[in-house]
gemmi code that builds the backbone of each chain (N, CA, C; Angstrom):
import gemmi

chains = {
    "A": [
        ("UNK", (-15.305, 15.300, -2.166), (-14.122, 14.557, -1.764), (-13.973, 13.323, -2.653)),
        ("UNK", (-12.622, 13.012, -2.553), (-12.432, 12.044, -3.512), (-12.611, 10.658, -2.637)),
        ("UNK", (-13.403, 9.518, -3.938), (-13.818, 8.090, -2.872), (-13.221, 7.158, -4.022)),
        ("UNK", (-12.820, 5.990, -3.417), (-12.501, 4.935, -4.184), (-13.182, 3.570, -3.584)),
        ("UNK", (-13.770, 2.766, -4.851), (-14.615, 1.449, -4.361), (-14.251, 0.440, -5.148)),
        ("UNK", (-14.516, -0.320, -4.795), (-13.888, -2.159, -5.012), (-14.321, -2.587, -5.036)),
        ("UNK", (-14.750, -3.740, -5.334), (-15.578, -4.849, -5.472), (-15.517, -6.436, -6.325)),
        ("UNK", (-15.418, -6.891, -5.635), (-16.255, -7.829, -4.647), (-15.280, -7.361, -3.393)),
        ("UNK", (-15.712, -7.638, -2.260), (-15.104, -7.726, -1.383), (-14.551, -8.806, -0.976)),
        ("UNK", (-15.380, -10.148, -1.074), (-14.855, -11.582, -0.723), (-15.142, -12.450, -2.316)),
        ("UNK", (-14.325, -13.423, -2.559), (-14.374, -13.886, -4.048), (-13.885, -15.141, -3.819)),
        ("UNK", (-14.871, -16.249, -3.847), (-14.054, -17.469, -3.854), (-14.346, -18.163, -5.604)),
        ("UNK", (-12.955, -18.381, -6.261), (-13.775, -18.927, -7.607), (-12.782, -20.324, -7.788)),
        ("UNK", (-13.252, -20.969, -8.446), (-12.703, -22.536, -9.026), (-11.543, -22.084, -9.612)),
        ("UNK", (-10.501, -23.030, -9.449), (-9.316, -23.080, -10.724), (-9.809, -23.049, -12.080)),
        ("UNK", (-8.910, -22.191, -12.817), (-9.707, -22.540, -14.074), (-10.281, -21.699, -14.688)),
        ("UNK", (-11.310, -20.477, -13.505), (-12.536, -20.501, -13.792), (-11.783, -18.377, -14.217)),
        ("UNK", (-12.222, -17.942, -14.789), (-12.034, -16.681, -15.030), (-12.469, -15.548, -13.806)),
        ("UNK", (-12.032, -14.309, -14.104), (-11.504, -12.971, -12.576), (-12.186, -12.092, -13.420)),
        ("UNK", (-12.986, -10.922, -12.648), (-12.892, -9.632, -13.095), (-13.063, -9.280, -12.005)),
        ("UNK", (-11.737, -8.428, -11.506), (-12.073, -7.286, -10.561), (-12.264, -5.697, -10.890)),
        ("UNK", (-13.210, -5.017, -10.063), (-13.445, -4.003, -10.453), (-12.699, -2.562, -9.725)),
        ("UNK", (-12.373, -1.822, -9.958), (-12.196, -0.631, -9.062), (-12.771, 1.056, -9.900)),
        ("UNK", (-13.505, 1.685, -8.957), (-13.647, 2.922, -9.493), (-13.341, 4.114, -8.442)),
        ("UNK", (-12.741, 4.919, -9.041), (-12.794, 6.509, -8.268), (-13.152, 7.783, -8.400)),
        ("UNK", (-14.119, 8.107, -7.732), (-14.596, 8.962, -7.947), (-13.989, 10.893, -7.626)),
        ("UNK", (-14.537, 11.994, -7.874), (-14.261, 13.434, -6.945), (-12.780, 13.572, -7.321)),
        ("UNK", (-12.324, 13.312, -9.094), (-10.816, 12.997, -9.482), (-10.944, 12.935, -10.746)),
        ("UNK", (-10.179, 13.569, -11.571), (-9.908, 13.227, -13.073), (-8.492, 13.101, -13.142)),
        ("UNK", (-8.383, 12.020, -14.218), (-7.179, 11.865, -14.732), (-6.206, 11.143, -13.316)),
        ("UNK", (-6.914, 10.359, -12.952), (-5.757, 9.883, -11.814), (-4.887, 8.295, -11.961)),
        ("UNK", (-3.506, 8.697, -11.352), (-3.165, 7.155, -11.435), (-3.382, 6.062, -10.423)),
        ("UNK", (-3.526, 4.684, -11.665), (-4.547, 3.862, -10.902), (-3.122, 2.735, -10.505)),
        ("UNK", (-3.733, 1.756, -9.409), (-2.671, 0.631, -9.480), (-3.850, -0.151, -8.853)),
        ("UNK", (-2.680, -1.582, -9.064), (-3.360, -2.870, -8.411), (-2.175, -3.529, -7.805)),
        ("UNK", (-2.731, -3.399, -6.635), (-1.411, -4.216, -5.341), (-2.196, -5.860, -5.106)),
        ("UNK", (-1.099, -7.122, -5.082), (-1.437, -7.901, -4.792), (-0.903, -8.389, -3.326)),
        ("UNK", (-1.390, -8.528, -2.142), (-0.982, -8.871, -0.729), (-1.285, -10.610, -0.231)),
        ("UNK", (-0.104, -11.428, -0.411), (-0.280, -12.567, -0.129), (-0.191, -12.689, 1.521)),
        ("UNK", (-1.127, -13.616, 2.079), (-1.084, -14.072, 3.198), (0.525, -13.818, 4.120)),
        ("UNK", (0.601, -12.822, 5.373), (1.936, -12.407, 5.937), (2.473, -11.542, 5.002)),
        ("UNK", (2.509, -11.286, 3.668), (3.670, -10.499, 3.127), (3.252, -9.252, 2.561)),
        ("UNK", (4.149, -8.695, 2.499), (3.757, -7.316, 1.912), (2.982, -7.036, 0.380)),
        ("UNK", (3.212, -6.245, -0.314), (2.344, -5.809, -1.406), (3.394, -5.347, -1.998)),
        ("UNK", (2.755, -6.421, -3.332), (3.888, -6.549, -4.656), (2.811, -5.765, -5.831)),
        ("UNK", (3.023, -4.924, -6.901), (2.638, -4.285, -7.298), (1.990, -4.686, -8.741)),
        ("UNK", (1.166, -5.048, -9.092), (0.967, -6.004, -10.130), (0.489, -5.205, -11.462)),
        ("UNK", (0.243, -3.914, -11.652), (-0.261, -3.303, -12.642), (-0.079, -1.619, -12.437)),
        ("UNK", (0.006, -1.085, -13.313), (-0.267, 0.564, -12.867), (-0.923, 1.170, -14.238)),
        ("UNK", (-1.576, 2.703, -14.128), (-2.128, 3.340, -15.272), (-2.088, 4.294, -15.151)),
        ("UNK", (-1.429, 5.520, -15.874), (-1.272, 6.750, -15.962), (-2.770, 7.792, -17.287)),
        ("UNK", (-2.597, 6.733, -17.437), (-4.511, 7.340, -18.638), (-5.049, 6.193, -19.050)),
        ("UNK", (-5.909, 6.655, -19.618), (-7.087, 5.699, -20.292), (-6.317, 4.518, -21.261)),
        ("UNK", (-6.337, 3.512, -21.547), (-5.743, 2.644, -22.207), (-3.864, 2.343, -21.841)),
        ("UNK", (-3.895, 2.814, -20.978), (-2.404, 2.754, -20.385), (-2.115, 1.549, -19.424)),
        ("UNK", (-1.803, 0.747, -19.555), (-1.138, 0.016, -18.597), (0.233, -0.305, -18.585)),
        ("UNK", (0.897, -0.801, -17.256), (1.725, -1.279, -17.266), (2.028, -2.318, -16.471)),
        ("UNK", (2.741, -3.235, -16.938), (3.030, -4.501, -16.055), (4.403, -4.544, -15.444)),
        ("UNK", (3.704, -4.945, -14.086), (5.436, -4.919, -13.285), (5.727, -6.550, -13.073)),
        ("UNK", (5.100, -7.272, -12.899), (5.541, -9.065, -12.646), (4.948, -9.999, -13.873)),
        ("UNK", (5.592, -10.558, -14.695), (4.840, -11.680, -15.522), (3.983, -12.418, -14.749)),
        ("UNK", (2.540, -12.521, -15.033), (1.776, -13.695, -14.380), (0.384, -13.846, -15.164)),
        ("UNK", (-0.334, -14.558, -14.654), (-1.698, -14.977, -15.331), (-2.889, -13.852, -15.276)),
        ("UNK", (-2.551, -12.941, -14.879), (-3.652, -11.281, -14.612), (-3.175, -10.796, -15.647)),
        ("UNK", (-4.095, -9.454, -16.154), (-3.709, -8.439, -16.985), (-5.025, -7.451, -16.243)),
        ("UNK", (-4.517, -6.431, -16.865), (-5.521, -5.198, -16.588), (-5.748, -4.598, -17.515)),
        ("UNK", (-7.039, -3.607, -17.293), (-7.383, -2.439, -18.441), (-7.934, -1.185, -17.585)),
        ("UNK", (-8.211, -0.502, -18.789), (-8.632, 0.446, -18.178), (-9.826, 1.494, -19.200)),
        ("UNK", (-10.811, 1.183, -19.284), (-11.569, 1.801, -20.374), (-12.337, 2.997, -19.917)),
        ("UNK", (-11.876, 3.525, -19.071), (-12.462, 4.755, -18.784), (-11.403, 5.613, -17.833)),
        ("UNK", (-11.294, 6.803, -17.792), (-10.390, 7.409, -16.720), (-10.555, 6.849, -15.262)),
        ("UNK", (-11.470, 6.564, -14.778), (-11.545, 6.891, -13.822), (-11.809, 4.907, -13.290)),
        ("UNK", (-11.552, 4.405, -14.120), (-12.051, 2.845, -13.843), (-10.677, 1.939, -14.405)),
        ("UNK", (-10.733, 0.999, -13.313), (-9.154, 0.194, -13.579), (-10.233, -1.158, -12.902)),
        ("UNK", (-10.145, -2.303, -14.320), (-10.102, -3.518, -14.001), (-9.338, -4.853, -13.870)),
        ("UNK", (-8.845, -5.710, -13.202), (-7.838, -6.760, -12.804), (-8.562, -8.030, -13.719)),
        ("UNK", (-8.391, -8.693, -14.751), (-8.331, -9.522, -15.069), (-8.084, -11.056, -14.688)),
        ("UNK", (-8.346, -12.264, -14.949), (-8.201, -13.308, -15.755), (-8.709, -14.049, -16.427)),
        ("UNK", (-7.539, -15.087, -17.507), (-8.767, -15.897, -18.626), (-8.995, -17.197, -17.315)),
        ("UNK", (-7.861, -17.594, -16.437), (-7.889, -18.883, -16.194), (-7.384, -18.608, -14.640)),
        ("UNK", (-7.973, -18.885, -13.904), (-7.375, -18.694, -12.173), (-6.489, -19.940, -11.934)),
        ("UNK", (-5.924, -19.209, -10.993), (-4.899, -20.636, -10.439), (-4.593, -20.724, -8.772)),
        ("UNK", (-4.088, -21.773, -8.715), (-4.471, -21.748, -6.890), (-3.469, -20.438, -6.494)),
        ("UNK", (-2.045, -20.167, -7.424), (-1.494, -19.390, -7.052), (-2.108, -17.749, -6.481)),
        ("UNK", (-3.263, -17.617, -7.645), (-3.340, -16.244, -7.462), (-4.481, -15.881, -6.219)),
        ("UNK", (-4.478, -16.551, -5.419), (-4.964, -16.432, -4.018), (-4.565, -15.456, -3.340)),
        ("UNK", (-5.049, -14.403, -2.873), (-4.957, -13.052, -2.098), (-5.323, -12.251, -2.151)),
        ("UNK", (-5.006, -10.955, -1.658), (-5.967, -9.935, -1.158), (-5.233, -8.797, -2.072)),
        ("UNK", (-6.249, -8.255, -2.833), (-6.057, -7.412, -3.837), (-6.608, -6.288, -3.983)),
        ("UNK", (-5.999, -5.064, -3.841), (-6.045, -3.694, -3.408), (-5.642, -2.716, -4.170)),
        ("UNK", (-6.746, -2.139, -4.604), (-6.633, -0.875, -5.702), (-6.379, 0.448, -5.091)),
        ("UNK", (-5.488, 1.018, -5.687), (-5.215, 2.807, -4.918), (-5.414, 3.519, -6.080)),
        ("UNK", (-5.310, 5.033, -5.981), (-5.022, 5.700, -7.046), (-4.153, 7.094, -6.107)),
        ("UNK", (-3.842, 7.688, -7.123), (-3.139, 8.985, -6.788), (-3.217, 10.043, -7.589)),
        ("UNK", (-2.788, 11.073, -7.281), (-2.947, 12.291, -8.272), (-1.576, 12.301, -8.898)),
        ("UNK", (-1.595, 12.838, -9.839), (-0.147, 12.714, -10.605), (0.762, 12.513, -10.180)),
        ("UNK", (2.001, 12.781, -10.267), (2.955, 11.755, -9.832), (2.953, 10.543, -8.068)),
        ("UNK", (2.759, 9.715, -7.933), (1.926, 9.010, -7.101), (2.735, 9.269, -6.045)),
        ("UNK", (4.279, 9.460, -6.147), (5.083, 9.448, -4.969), (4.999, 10.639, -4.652)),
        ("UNK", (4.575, 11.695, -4.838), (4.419, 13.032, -4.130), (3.391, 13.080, -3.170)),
        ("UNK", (2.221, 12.312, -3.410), (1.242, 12.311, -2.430), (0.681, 11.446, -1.640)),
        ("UNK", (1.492, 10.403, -2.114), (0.950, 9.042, -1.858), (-0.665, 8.251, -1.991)),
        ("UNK", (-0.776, 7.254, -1.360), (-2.326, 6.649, -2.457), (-2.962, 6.709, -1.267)),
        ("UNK", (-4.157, 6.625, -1.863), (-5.509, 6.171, -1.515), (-6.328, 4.773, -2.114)),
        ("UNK", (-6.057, 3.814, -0.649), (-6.163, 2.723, -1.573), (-7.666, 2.197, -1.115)),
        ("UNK", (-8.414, 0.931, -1.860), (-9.867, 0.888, -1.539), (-9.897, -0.477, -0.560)),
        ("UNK", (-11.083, -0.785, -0.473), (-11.230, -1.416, 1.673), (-10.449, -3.230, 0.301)),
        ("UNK", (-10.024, -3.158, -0.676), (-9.718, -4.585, -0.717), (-10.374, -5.483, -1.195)),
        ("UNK", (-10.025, -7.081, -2.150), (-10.394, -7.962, -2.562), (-10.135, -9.228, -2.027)),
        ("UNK", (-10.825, -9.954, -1.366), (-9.923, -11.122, -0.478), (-10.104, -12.248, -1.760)),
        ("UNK", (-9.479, -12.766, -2.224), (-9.623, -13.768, -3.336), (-9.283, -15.358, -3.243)),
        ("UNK", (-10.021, -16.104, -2.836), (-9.480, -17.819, -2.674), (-9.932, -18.422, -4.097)),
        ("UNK", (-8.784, -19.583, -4.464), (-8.969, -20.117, -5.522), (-9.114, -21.512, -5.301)),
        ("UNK", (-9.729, -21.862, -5.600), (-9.740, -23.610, -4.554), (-10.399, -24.538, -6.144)),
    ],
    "B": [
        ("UNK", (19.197, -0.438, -6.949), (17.380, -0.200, -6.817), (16.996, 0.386, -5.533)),
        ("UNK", (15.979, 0.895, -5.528), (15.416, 1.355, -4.297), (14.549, 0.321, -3.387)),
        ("UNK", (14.934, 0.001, -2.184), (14.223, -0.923, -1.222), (14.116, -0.518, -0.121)),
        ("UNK", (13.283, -0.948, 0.712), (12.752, -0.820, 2.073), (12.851, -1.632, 2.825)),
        ("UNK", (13.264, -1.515, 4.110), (13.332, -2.970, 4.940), (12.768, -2.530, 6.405)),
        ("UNK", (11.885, -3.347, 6.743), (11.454, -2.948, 7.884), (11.848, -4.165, 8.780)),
        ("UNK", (12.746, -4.397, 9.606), (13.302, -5.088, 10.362), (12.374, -6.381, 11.344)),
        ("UNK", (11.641, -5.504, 11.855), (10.558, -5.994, 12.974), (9.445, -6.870, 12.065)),
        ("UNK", (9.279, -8.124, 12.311), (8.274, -8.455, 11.532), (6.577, -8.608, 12.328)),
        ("UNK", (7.098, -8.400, 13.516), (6.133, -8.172, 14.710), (6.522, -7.385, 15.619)),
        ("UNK", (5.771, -6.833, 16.598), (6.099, -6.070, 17.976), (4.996, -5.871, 18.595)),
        ("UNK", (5.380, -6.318, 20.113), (4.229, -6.534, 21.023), (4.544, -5.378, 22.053)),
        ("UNK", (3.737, -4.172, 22.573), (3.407, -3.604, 23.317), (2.671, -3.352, 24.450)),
        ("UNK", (2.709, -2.531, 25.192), (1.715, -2.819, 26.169), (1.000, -1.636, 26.128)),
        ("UNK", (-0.210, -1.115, 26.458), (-0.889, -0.416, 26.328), (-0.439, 1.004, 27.086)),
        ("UNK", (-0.085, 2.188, 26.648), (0.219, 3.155, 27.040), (1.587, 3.320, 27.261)),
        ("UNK", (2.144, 2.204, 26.320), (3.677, 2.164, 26.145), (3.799, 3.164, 24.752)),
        ("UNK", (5.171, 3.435, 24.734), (5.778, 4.296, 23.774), (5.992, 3.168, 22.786)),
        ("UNK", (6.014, 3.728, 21.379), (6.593, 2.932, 20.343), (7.113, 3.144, 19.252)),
        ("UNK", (7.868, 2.504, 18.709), (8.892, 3.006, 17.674), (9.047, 1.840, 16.692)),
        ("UNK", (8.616, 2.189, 15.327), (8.866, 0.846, 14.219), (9.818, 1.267, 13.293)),
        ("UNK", (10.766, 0.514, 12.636), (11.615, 1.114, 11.714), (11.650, 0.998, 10.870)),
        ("UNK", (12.338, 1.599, 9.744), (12.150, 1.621, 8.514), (13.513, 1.932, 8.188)),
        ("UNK", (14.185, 1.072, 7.128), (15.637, 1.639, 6.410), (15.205, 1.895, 5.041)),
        ("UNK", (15.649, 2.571, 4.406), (15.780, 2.743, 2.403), (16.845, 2.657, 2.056)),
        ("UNK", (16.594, 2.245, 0.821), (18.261, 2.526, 0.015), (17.347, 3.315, -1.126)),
        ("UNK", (18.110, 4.247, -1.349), (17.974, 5.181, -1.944), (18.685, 5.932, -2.453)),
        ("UNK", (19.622, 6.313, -3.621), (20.351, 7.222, -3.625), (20.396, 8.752, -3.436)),
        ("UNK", (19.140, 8.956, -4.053), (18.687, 10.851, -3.566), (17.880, 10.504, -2.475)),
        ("UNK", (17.392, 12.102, -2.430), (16.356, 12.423, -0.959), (14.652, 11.642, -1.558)),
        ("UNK", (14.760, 10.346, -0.908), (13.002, 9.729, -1.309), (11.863, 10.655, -0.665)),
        ("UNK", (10.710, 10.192, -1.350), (9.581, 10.610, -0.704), (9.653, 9.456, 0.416)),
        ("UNK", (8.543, 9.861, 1.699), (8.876, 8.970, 2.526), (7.588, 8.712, 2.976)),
        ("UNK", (6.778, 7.313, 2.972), (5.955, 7.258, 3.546), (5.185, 6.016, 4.706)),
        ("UNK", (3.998, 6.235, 5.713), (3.976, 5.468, 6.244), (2.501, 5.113, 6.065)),
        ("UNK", (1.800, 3.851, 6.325), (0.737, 3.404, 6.161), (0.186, 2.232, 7.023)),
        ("UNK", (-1.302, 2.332, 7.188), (-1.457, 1.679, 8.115), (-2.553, 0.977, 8.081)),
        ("UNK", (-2.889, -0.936, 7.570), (-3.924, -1.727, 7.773), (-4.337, -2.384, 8.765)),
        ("UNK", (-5.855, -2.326, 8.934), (-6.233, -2.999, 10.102), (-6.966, -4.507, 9.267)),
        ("UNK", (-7.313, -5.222, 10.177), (-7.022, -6.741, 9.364), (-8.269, -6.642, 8.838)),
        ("UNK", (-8.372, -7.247, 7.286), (-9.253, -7.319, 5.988), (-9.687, -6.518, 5.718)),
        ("UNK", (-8.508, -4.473, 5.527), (-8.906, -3.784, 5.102), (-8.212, -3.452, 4.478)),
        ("UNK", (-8.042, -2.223, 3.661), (-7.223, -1.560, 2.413), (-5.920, -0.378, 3.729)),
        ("UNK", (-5.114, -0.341, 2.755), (-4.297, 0.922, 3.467), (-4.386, 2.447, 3.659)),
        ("UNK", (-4.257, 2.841, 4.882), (-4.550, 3.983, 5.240), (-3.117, 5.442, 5.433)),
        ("UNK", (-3.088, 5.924, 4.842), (-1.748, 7.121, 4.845), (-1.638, 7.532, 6.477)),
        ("UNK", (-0.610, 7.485, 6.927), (-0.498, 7.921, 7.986), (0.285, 9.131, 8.386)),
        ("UNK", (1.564, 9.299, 7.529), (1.872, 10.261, 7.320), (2.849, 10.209, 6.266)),
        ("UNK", (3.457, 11.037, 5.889), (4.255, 11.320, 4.683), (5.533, 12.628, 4.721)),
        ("UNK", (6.764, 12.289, 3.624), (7.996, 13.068, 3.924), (8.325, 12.742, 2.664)),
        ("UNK", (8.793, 14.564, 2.258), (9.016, 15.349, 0.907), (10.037, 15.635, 1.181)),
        ("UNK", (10.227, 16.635, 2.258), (10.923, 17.407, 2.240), (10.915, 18.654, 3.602)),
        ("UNK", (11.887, 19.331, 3.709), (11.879, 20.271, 4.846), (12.255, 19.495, 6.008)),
        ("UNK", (11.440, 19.899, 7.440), (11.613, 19.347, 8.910), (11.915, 18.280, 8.548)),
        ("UNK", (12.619, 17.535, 9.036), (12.608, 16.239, 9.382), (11.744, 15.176, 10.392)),
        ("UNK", (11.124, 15.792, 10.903), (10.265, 15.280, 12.051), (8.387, 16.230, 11.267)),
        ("UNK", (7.888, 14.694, 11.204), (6.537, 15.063, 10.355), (5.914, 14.765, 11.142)),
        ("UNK", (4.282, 15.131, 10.984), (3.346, 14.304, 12.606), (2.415, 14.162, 11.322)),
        ("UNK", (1.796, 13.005, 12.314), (0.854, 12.282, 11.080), (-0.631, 12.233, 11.820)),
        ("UNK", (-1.731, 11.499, 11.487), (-2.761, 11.569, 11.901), (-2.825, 10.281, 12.954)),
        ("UNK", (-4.072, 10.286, 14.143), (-3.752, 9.445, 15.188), (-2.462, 9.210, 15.964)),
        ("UNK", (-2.033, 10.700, 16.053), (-0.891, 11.018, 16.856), (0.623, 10.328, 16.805)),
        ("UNK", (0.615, 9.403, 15.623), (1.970, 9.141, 14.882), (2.637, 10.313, 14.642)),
        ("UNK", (3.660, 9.976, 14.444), (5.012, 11.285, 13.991), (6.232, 9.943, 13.566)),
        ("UNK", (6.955, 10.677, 12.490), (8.011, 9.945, 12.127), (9.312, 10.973, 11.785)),
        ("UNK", (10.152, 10.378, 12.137), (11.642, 11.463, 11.760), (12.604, 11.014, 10.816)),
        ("UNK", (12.823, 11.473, 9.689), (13.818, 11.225, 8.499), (15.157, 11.530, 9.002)),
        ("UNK", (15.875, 10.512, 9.100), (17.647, 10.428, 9.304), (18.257, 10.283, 8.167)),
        ("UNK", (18.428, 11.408, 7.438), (19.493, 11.036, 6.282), (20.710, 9.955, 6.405)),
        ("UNK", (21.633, 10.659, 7.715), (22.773, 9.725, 7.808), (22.603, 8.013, 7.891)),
        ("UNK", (21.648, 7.959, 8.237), (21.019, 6.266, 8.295), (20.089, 5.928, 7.622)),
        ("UNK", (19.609, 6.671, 6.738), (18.994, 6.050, 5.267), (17.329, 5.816, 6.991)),
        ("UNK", (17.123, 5.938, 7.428), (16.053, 5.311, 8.065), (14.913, 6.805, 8.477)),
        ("UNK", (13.678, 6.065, 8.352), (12.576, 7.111, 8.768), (11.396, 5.963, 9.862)),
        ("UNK", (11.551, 6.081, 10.775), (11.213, 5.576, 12.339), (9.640, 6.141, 12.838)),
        ("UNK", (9.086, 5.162, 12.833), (7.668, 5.999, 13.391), (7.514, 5.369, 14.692)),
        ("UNK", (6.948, 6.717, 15.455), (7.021, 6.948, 16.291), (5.385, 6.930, 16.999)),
        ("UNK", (4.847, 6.622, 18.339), (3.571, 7.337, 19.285), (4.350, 6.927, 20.578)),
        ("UNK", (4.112, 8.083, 21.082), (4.495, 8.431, 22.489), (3.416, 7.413, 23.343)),
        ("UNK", (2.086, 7.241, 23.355), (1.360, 6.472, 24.030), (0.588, 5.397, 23.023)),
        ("UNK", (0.543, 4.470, 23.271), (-0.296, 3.261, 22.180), (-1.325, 2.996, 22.749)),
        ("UNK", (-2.300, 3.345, 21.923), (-3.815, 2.550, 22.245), (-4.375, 0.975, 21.572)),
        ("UNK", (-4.660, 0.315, 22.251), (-5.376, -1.248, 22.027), (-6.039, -0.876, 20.231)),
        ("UNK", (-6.296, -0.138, 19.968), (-6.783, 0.192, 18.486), (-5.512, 1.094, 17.343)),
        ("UNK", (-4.227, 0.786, 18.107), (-3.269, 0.948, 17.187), (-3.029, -0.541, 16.935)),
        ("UNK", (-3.541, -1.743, 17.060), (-2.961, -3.078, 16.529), (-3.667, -3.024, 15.092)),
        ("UNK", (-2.214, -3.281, 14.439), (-2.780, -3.360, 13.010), (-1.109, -3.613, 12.728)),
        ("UNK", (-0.794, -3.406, 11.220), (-0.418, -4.207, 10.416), (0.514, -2.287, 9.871)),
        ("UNK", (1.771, -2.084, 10.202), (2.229, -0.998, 9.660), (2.916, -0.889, 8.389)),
        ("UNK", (3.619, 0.077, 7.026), (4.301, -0.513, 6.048), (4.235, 0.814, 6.025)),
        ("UNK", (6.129, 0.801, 6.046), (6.916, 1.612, 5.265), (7.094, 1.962, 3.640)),
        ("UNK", (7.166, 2.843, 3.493), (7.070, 2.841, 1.391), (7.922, 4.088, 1.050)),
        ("UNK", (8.354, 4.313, 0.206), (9.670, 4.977, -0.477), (8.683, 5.185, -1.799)),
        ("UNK", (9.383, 6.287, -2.494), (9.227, 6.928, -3.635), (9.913, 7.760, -3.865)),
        ("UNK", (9.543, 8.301, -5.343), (11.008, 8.902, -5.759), (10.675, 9.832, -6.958)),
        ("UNK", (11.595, 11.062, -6.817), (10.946, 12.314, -7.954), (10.705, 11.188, -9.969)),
        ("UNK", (9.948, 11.551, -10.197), (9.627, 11.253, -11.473), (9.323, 10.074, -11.456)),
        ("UNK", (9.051, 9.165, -10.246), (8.684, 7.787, -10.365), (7.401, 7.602, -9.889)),
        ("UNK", (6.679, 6.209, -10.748), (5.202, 6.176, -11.114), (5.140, 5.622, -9.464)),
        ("UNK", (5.773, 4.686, -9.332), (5.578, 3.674, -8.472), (6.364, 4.158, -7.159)),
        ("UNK", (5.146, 2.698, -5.476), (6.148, 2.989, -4.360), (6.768, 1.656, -3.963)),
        ("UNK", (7.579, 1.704, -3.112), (7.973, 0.326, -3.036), (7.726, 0.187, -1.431)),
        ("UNK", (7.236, -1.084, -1.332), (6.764, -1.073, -0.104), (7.490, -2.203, 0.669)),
        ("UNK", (7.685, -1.742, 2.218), (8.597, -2.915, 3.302), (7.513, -3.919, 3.619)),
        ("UNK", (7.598, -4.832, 3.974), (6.985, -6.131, 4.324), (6.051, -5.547, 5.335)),
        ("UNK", (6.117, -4.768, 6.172), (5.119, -4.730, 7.214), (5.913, -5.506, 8.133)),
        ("UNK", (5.526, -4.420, 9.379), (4.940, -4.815, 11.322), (4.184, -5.161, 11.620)),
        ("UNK", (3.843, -5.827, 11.850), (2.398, -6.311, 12.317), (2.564, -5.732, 14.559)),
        ("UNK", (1.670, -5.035, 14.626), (1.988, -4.495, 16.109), (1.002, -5.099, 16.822)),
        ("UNK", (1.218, -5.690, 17.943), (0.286, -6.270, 19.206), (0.413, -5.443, 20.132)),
        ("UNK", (-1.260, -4.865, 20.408), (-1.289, -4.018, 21.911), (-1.745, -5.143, 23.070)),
        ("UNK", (-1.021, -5.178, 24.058), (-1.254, -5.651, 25.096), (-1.612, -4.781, 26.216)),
        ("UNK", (-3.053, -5.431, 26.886), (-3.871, -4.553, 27.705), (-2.652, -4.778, 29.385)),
    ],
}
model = gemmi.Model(1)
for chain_id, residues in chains.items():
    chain = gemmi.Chain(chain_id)
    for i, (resn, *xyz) in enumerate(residues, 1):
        res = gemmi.Residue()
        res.name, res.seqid = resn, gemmi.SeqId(i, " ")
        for name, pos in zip(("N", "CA", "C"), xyz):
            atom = gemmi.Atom()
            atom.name, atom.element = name, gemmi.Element(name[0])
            atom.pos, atom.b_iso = gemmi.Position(*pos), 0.0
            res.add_atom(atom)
        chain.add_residue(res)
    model.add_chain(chain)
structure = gemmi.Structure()
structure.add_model(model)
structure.setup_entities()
């Protein structure tokens, strides 16, 4: 069966101070990856997606970027945190086209920037 | 563009009450249709989902939702609510050849014993 994991689960880091979040999925090749960002009350704005290996795409200008150096692994970036990017950050993936099956997303990143 | 609006930004129930959360799209064709469901400081869980065919889908933990074309809306539904349906619901839309879903703000649902 297919599993997806995350990590850190809780992340408090300094302004300033640089991000790597991790996500991997396993019992899956070739799947598409995303990174949802969920601010405190609001829904989930979509901050990255990847259809293959070195693929990204950006949906909002901001201080994150992503990569992706392996099929099966999608990491969330930054050089410099900011109080803004405070929240809870949630990796899914899907099997090819994502809206046919919808995601499977992992237990989450709670992120404070203080 | 395609959007979702889920009206309710809360709803309080009582335990072994019926319930119903809504969901509108704009959409111009027939969307994929889906529903999802977090419990607090966790990731999202599929609850059920709409392609195509019936209009009335049943999902897991005894949800069911029904696609109304004429009103752009897909409504989820449990006939009885349990104290461990409080969580945090979100409507999401998708669409043939598209990477991405777009997701409604979320319900947040209160069971009251």
């Amino acid at each position: 069966s297919q599993t997806i994991h995350q990590w850190p689960a809780t992340l408090v880091q300094p302004v300033g101070s640089p991000l790597s979040l991790e996500c991997t999925v396993e019992g899956t090749s070739n799947p598409n990856l995303y990174w949802y960002r969920q601010a405190a009350g609001r829904g989930l704005q979509l901050l990255f997606y990847s259809v293959g290996i070195g693929q990204i795409s950006s949906e909002v200008p901001q201080n994150l970027s992503a990569s992706r150096p392996q099929d099966r692994q999608f990491i969330l970036s930054s050089k410099k945190l900011l109080l803004s990017d405070s929240g809870f950050y949630l990796c899914a993936w899907s099997k090819d086209r994502g809206t046919n099956y919808g995601y499977t997303f992992g237990s989450g990143t709670r992120l404070t920037v203080v | 563009a395609q959007s979702v609006t889920q009206p309710d930004i809360h709803i309080t129930v009582s335990e072994g009450a019926s319930l119903e959360l809504r969901c509108n799209y704009s959409y111009g064709a027939t969307p994929y249709l889906f529903w999802y469901v977090q419990s607090p400081g966790q990731g999202l869980q599929l609850l059920l989902k709409y392609f195509s065919g019936d209009t009335l889908v049943q999902g897991i933990k005894g949800f069911e939702a029904e696609f109304k074309r004429s009103q752009s809306s897909f409504n989820l539904r449990k006939p009885s609510v349990h104290w461990s349906d409080a969580a945090e619901y979100f409507c999401a839309v998708g669409w043939t050849g598209g990477f991405k879903t777009i997701f409604g703000a979320g319900t947040r649902l209160f069971v009251k014993a």
